[in-house]
LOPAZA-901051 format. One record per residue: residue in three letters; z, x, y of N, C-alpha, C, O in turn. Coordinates in nm, 2 decimals, always signed. Layout:
N
   rest      n.w      n.u      n.v     ca.w     ca.u     ca.v      c.w      c.u      c.v      o.w      o.u      o.v
    Ala        Z        X        Y        Z        X        Y        Z        X        Y        Z        X        Y
...
//
This chain:
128
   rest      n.w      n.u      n.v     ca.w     ca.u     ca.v      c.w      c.u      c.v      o.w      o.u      o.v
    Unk    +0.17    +0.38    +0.74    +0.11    +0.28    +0.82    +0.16    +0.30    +0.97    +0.26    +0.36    +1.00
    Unk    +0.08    +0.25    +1.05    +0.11    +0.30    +1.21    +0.15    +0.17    +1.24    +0.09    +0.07    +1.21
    Unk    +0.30    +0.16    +1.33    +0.38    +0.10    +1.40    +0.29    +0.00    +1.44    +0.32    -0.11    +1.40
    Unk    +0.16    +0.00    +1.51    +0.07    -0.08    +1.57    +0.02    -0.16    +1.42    +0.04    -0.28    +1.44
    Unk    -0.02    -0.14    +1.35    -0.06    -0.21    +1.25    +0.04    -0.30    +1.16    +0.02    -0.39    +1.08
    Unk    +0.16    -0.21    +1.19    +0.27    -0.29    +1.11    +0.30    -0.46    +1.23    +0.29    -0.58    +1.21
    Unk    +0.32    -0.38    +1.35    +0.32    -0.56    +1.42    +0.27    -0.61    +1.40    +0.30    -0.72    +1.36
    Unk    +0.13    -0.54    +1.42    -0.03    -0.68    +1.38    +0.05    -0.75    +1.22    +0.03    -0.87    +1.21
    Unk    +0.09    -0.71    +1.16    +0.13    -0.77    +1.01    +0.23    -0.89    +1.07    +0.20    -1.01    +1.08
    Unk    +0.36    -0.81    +1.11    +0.46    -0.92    +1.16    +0.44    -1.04    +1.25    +0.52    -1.13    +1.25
    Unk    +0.34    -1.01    +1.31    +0.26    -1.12    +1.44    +0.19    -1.21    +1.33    +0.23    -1.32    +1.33
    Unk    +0.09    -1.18    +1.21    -0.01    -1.24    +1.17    +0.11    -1.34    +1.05    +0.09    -1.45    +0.99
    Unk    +0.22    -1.24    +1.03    +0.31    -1.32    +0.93    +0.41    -1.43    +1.00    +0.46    -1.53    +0.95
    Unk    +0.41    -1.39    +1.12    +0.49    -1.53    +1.21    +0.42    -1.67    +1.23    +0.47    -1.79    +1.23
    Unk    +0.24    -1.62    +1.26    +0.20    -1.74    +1.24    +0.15    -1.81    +1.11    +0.07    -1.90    +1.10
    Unk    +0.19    -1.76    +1.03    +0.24    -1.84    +0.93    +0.34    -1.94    +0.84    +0.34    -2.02    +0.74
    Unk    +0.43    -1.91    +0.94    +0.55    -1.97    +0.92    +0.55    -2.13    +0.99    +0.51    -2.18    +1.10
    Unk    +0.60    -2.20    +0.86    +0.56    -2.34    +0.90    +0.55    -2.40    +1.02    +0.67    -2.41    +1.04
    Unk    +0.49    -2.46    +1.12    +0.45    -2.45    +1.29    +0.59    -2.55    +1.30    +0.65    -2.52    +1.40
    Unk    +0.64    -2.65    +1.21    +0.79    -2.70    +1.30    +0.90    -2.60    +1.28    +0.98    -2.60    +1.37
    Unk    +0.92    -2.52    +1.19    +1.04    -2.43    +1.25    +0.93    -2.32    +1.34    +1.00    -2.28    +1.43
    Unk    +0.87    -2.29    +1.34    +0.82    -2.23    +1.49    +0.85    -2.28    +1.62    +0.89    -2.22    +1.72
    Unk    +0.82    -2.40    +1.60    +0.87    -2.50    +1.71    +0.99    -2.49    +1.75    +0.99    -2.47    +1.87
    Unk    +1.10    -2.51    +1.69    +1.23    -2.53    +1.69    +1.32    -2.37    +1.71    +1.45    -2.37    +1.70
    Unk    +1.24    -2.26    +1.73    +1.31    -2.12    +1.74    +1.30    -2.17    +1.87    +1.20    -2.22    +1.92
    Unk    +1.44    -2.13    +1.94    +1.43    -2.11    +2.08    +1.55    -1.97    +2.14    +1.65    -1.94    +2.07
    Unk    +1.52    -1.93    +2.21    +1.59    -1.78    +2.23    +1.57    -1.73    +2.15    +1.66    -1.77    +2.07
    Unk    +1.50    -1.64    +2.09    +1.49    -1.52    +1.94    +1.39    -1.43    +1.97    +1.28    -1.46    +1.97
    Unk    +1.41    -1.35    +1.98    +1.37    -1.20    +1.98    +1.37    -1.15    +1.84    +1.47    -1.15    +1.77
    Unk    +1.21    -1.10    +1.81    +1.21    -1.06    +1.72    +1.08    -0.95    +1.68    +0.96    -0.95    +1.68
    Unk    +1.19    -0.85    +1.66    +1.17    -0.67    +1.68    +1.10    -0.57    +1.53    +1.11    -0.58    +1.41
    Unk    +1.07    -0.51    +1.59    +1.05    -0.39    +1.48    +1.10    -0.28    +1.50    +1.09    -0.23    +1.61
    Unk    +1.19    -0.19    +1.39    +1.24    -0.10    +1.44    +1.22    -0.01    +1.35    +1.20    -0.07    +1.24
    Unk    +1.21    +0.15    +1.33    +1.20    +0.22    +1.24    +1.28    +0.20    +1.08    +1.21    +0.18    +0.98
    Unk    +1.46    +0.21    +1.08    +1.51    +0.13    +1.02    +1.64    +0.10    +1.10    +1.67    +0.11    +1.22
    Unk    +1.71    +0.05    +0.96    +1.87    +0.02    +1.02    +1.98    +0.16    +1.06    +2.00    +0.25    +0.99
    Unk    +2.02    +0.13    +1.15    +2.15    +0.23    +1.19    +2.20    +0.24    +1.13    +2.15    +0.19    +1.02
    Unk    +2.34    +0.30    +1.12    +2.48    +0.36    +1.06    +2.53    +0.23    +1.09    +2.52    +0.15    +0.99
    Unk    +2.57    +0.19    +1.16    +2.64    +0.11    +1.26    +2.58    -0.09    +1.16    +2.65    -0.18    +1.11
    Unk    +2.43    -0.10    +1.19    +2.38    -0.21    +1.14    +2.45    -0.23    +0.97    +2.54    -0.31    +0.92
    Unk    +2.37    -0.13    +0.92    +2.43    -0.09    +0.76    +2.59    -0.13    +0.73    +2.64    -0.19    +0.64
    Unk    +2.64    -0.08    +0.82    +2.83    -0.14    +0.77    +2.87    -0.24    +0.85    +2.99    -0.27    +0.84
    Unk    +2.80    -0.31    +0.93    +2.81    -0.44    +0.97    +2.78    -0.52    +0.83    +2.87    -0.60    +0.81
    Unk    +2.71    -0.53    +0.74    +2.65    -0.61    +0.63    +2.67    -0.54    +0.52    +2.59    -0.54    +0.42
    Unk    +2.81    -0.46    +0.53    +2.87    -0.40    +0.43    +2.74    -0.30    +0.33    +2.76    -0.29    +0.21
    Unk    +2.65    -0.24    +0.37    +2.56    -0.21    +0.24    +2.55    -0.04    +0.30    +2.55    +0.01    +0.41
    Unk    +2.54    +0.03    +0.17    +2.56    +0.19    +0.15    +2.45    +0.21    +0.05    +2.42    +0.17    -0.06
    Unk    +2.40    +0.32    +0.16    +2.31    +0.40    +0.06    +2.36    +0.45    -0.08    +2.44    +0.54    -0.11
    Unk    +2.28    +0.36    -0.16    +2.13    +0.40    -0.18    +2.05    +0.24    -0.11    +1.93    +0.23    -0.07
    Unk    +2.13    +0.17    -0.12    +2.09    +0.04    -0.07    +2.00    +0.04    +0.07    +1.97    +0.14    +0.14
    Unk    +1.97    -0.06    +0.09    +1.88    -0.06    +0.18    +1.89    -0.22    +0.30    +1.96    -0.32    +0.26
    Unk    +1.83    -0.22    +0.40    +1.81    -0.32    +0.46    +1.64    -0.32    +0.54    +1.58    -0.26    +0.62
    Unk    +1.61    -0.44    +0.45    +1.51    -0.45    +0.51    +1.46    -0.53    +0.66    +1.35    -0.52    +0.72
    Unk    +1.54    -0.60    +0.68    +1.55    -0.73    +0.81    +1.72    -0.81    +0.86    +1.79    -0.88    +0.78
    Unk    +1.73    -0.79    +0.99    +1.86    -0.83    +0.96    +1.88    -0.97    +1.08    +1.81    -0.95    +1.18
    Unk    +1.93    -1.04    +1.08    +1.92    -1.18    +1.14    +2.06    -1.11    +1.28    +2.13    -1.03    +1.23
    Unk    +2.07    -1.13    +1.40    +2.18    -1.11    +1.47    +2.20    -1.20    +1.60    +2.14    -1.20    +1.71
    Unk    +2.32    -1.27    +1.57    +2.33    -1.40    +1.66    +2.41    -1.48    +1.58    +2.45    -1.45    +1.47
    Unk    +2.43    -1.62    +1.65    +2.50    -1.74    +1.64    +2.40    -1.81    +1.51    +2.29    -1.78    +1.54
    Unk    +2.40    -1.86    +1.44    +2.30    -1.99    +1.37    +2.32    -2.09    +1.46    +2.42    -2.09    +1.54
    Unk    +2.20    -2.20    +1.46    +2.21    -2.28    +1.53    +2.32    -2.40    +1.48    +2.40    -2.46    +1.56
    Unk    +2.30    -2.43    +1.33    +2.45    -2.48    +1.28    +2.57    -2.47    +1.33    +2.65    -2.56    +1.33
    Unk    +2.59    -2.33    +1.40    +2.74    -2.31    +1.46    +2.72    -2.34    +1.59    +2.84    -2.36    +1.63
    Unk    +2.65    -2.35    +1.69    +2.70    -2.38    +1.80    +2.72    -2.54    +1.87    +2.66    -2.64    +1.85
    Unk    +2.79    -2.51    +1.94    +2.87    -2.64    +2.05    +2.73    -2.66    +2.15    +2.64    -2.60    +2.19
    Unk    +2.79    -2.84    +2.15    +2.71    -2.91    +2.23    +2.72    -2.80    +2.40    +2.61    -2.77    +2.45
    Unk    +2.79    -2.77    +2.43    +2.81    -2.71    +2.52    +2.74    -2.56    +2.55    +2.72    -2.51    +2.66
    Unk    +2.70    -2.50    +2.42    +2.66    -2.38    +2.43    +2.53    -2.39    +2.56    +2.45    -2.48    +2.59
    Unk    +2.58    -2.22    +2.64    +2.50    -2.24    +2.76    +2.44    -2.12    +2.77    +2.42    -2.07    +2.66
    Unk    +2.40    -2.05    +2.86    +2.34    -1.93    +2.85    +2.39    -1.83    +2.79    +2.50    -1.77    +2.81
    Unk    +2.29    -1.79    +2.68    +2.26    -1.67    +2.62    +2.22    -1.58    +2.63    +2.14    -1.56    +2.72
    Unk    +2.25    -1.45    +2.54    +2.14    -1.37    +2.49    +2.05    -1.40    +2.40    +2.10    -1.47    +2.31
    Unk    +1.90    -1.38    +2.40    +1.82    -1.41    +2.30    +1.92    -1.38    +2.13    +2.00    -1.29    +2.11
    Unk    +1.90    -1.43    +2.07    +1.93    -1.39    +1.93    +1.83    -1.32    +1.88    +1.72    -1.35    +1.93
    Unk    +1.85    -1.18    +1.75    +1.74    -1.09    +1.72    +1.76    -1.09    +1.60    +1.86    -1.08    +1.52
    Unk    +1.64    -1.11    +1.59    +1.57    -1.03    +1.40    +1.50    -0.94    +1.42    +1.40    -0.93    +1.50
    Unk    +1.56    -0.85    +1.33    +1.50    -0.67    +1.29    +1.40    -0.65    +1.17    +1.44    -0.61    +1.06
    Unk    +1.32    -0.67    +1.20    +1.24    -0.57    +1.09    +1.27    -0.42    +1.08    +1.31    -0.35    +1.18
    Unk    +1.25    -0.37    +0.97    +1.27    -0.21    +0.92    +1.16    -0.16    +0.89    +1.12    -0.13    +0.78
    Unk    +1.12    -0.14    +0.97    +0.90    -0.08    +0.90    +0.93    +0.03    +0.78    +0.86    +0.03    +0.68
    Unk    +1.03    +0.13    +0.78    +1.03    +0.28    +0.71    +1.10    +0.18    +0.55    +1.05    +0.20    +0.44
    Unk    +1.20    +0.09    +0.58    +1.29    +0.02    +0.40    +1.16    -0.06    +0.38    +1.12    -0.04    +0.26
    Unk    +1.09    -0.15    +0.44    +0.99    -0.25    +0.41    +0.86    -0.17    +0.35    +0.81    -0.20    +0.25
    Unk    +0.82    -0.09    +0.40    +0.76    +0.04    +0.35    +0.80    +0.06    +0.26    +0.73    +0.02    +0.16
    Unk    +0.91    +0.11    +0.23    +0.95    +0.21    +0.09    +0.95    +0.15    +0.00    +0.90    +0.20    -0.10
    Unk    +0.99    +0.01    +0.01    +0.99    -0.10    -0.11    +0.86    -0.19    -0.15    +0.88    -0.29    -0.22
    Unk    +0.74    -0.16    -0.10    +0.64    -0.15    -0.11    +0.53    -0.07    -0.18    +0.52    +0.05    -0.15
    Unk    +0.42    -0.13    -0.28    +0.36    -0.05    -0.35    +0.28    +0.04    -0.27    +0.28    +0.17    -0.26
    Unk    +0.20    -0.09    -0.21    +0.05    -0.09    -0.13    +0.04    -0.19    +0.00    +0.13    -0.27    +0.02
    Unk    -0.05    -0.19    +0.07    -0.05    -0.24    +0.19    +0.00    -0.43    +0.17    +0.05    -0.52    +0.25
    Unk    -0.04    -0.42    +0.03    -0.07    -0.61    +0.01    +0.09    -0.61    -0.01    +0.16    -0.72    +0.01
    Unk    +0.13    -0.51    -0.05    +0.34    -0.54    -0.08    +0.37    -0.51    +0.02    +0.49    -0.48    -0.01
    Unk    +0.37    -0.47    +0.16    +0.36    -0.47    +0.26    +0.40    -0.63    +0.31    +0.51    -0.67    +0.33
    Unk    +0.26    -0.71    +0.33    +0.26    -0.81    +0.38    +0.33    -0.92    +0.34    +0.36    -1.02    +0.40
    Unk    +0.36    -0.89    +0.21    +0.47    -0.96    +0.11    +0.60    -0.92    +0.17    +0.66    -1.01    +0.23
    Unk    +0.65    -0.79    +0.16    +0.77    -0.80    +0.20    +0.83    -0.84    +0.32    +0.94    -0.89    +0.33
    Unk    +0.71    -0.81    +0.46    +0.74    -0.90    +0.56    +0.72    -1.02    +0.58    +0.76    -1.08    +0.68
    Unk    +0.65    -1.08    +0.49    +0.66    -1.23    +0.56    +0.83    -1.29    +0.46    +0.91    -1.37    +0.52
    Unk    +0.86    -1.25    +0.32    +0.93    -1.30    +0.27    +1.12    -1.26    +0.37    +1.22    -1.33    +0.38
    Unk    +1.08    -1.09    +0.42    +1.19    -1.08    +0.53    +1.21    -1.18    +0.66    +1.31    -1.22    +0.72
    Unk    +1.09    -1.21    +0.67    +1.08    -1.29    +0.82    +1.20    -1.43    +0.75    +1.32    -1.45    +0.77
    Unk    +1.08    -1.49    +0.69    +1.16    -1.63    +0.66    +1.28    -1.66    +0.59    +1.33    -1.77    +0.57
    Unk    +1.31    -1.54    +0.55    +1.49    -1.48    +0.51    +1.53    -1.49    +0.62    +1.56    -1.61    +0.65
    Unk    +1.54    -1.40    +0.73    +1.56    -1.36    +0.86    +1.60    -1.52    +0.93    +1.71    -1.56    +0.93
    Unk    +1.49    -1.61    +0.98    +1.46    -1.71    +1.02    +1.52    -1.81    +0.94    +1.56    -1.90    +1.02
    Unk    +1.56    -1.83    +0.84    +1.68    -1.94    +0.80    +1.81    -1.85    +0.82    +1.92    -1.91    +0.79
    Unk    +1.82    -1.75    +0.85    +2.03    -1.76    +0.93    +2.04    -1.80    +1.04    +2.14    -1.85    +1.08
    Unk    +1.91    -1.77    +1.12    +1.85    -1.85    +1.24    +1.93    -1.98    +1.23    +2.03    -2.02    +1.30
    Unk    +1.86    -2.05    +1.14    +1.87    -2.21    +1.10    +2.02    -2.24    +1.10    +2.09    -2.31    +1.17
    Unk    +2.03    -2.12    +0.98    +2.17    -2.18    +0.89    +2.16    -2.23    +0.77    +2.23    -2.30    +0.70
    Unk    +2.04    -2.17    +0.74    +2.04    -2.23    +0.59    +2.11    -2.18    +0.49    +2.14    -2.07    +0.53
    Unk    +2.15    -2.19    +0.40    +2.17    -2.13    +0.23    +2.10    -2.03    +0.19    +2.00    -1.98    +0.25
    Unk    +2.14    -2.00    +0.08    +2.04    -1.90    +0.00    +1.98    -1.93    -0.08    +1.89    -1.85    -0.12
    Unk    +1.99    -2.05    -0.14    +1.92    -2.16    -0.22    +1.81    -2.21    -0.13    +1.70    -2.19    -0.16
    Unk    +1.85    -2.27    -0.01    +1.78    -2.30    +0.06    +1.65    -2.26    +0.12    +1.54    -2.32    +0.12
    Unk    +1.67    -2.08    +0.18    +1.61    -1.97    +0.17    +1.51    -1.98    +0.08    +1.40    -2.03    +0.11
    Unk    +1.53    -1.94    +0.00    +1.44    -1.93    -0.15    +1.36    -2.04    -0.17    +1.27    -2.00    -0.24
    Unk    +1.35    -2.17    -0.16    +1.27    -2.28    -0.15    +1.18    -2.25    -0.05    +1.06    -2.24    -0.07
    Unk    +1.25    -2.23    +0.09    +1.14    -2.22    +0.16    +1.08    -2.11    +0.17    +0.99    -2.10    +0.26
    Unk    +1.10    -2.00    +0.07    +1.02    -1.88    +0.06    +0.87    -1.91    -0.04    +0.75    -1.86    -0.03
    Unk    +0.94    -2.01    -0.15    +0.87    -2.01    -0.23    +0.78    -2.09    -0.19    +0.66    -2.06    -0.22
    Unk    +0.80    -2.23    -0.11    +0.67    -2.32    -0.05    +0.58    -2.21    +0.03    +0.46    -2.22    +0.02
    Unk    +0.65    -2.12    +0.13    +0.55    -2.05    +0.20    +0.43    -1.94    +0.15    +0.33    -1.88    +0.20
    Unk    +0.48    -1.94    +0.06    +0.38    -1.83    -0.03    +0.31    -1.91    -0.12    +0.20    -1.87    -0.15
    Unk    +0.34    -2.07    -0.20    +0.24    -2.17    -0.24    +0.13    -2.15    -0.15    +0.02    -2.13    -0.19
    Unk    +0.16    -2.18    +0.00    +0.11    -2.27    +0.06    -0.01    -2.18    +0.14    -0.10    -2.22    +0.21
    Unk    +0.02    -2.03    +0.10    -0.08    -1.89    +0.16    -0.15    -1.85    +0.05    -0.22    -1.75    +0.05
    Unk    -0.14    -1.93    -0.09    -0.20    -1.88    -0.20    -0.36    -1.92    -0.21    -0.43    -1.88    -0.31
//
C-alpha cells in the first residue's frame, strides 16, 4: 500500500473517532512512520519477533499540573510496514488502524486497558 493511501486511512479513521474526544485532544501530533526504531522498541520493553504497531509519546493528560505550560506537541506513531504485516487485506488494514488509533488516543487520556477496550469496542459497534 502506498504511504499516501495509508494516511488517507489514518485521516478517514480519525474522523471517526468519537467527535468529544476529538474535541478534547489538544497539542497531539499524530504521525505515520515506516516502523518503530531500535531505540522506540526498548523504550516499551518489546523484542523481535514482537512487534509495535502505534506508540502513544508524552505526558497523559491525567498526569499533568494545573500549572503545566508550554509544550511540545505530544505524538502518536503509526507503523504502516507492523500494521501492514499484521494484516490480511486492505479491510484488516483499516481495522488495525483505527483500533491502534483509539489504543494510542486513550494513553492520551489516561485511560486503562479495560477502559481501552470498551472504547474500542463501542467504536467499531458504532461503524458497523
Amino acid at each position: 500500500m502506498t504511504s499516501e493511501k495509508f494516511r488517507t486511512l489514518v485521516e478517514e479513521a480519525l474522523r471517526g473517532i468519537p467527535k468529544h474526544f476529538r474535541d478534547a485532544m489538544k497539542n497531539i501530533a499524530i504521525v505515520v512512520e515506516d516502523e518503530a526504531t531500535p531505540e522506540q522498541l526498548a523504550d516499551v520493553d518489546i523484542a523481535p519477533p514482537d512487534t509495535l504497531l502505534g506508540l502513544y509519546e508524552g505526558t497523559p493528560i491525567t498526569e499533568r499540573h494545573w500549572d503545566d505550560g508550554n509544550r511540545l506537541p505530544d505524538k502518536i506513531t503509526l507503523f504502516q510496514y507492523a500494521i501492514e504485516d499484521a494484516s490480511g487485506n486492505d479491510e484488516d488494514v483499516v481495522v488495525a488502524i483505527g483500533e491502534t488509533l483509539i489504543h494510542e488516543i486513550g494513553h492520551y487520556f489516561g485511560l486503562s486497558e479495560d477502559e481501552i477496550e470498551a472504547i474500542e469496542e463501542e467504536y467499531w459497534r458504532a461503524n458497523e
